[in-house]
N, C-alpha and C positions, 0 to 999 in steps of 0.2 A: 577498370583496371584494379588490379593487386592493391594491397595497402603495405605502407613501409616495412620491406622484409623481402625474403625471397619472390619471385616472381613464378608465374604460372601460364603450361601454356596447354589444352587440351588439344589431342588426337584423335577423330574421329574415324573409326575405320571398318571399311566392308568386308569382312572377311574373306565373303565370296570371290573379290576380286584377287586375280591374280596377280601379286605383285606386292598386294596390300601390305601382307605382312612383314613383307621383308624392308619395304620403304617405311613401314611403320618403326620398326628397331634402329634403321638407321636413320629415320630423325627425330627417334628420342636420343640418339647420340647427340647428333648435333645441336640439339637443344638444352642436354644438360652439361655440354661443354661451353654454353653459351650461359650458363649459369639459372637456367631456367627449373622448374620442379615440373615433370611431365604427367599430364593423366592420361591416361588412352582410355577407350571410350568405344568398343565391337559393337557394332549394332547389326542387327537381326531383323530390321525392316519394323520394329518396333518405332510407333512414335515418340516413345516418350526419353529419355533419355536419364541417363545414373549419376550423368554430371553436377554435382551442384556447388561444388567448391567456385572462388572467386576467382575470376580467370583474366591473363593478361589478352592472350590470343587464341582463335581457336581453328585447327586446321582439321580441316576433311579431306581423306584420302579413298578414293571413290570416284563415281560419278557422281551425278546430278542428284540421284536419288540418295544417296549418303549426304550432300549439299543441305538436302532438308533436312534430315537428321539431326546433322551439326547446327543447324539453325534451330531444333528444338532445344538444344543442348542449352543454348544462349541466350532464347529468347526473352525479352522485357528486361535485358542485361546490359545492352548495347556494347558488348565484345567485336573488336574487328575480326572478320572471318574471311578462311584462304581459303582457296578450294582447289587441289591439285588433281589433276585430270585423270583418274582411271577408266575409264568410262568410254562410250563411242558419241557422246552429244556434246557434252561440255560448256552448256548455256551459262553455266553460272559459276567458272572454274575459272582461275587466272592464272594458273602455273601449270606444265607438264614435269614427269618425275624427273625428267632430266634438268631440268631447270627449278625443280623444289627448291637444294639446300640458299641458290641465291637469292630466292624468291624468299625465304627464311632472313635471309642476312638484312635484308631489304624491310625488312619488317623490325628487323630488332632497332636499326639505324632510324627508323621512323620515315624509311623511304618512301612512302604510297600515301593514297588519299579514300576517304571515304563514300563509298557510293551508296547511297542512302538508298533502298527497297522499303514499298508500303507492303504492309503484310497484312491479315484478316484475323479479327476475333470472333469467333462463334458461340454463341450459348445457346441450348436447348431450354423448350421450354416443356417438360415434363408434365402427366396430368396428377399427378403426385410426385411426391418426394422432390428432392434438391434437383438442380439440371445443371449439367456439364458443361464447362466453359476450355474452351481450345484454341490455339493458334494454327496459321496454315500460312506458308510463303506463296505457294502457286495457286491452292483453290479449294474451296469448299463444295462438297456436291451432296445433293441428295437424291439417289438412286434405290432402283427396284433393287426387293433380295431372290426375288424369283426369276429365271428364264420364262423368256415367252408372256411377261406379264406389263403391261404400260401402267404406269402412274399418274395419278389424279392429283396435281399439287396449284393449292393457290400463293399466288406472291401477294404480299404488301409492299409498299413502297413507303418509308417513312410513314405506317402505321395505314396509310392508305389501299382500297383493296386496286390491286393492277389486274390481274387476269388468274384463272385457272388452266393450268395446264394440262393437256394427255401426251406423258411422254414417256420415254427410259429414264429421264430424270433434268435434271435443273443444278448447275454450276453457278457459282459464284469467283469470277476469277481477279484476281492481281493482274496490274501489268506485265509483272515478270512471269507470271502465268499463263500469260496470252498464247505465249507460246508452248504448252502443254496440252492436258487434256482440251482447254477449251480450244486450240487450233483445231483437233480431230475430229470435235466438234463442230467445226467450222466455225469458229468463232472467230471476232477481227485478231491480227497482232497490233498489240500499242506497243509504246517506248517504253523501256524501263524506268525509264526516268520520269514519267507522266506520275498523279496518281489519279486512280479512276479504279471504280470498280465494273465489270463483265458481267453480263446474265446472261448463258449462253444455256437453251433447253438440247437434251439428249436425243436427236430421234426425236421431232414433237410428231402429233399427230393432230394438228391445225393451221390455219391460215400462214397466220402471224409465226412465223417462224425464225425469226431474223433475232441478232443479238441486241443488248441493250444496254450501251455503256450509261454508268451511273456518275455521279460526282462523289467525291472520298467523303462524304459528310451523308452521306444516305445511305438508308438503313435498308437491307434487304433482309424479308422473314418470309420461310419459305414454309409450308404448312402440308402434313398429310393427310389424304382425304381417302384413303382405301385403308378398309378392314385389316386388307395384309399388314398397313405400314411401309414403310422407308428403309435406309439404312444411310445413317450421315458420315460422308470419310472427308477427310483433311489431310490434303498433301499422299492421294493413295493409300490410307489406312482406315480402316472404318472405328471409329471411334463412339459412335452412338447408334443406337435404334429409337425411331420414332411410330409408336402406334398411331391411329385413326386419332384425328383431332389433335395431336400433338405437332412442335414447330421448333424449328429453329432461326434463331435472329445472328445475320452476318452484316457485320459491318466492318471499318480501316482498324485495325490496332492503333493504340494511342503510340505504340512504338517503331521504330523501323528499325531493317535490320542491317547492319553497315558491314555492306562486302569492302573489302579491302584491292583495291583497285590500284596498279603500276601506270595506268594510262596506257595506249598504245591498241588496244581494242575497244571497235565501236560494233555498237547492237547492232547496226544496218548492215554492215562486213561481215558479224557474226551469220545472221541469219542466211545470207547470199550464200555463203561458204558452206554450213552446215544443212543447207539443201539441193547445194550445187546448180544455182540458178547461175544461167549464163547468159550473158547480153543477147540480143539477136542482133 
């Protein structure tokens, strides 16, 4: 939260989407008539985000993928975060725009509760120079930069060697990720609510094929073993390159990231609903 003085509430928003903008001006209306100071915040599919003033709340108007956005915007901040649905998925959104400005009011009154998500810190470990250190809500992957090319990568397990892989690549997922790339990876879904980390390979090309939940206290470091190299993204952005012999180490963020929750929607409903599974 703000410190004694005006309050603040950032708007994150997808340009692309239609709609965005114009929901965008009208709740910075309703926010500076509520006596708030508004930042708005366009992103461009850029991970990283311009926001760095201290923030009371922070809303994403978007989809799912604007979702992480907003979550870079905030991260290691612990800002409550909305997510109003422009979008066709909506995993991680708890208002529709028709339902924003109450979903707003509901939020100033201190109506809602916190829903605690584990997230991922990633560092590279470079064969010079410094390495880069990143957050991710859904997942960390390390994939080919080439078509047509498999990858040679070894995992450790808390420092220990687990296997090498031949594949398209090696994901590191969150619970709340489950449901992303590592689903289309076939990876399991877990609860949001759990925390556990996913090691789900891309395409492998061996036996052992199957995913491999971790415990939020182990460390996953995933290593490249081809001349080509890697390419490390977080949360669908590539964010690093890894040559021959270089690595990166994933494990829990010391932080979690507090979605802002009304009650009223469960993970199990969600997922039934948004892939139209029907009893037999």
């Amino acid at each position: 939260m703000t410190s004694a003085g005006k309050r603040r509430v950032a708007l994150v928003v997808n340009p692309s989407r239609r709609r965005a903008e114009s929901l965008a001006e009208t709740a910075r209306a309703w926010w500076e008539r509520a006596g708030f100071e508004v930042i708005i915040d366009r992103v461009g599919g850029a991970l990283t985000s311009t926001v760095t003033e201290p923030l009371d709340f922070a809303i994403s108007l978007g989809g799912d993928g604007t979702m992480l956005r907003a979550v870079q915007a905030t991260v290691g901040r612990f800002v409550p975060l909305l997510g109003v649905n422009l979008g066709s998925l909506g995993y991680l959104t708890q208002a529709e725009p028709e339902t924003a400005e109450a979903a707003f009011a509901r939020l100033v009154a201190g109506d809602f509760t916190i829903e605690r998500r584990m997230a991922l810190q990633a560092s590279t470990h470079p064969k010079s120079g410094a390495g880069r250190r990143f957050s991710a809500l859904n997942e960390v992957t390390v994939e080919r930069t080439a078509p047509g090319r498999t990858l040679r990568l070894s995992v450790h397990i808390d420092g220990e060697p687990f296997l090498t892989y031949a594949a398209d690549g090696l994901l590191v997922a969150t619970p709340t990720g489950s449901t992303a790339y590592n689903l289309s990876a076939r990876g399991p879904v877990l609860s949001p609510s759990l925390r556990a980390l996913v090691l789900t390979a891309i395409s492998p090309h061996l036996l052992f094929d199957r995913s491999l939940v971790l415990a939020d206290d182990e460390v996953v470091t995933v290593g490249a073993l081809d001349p080509g190299g890697a390419a490390v993204v977080a949360d669908g952005e590539v964010v690093a390159d890894l040559a021959e012999g270089e690595s990166v180490e994933i494990r829990a963020a010391p932080d979690d990231v507090p979605f802002v929750s009304f009650g009223g929607r469960h993970f199990h409903g969600v997922l039934r609903a948004k892939f139209s599974v029907a009893d037999r």
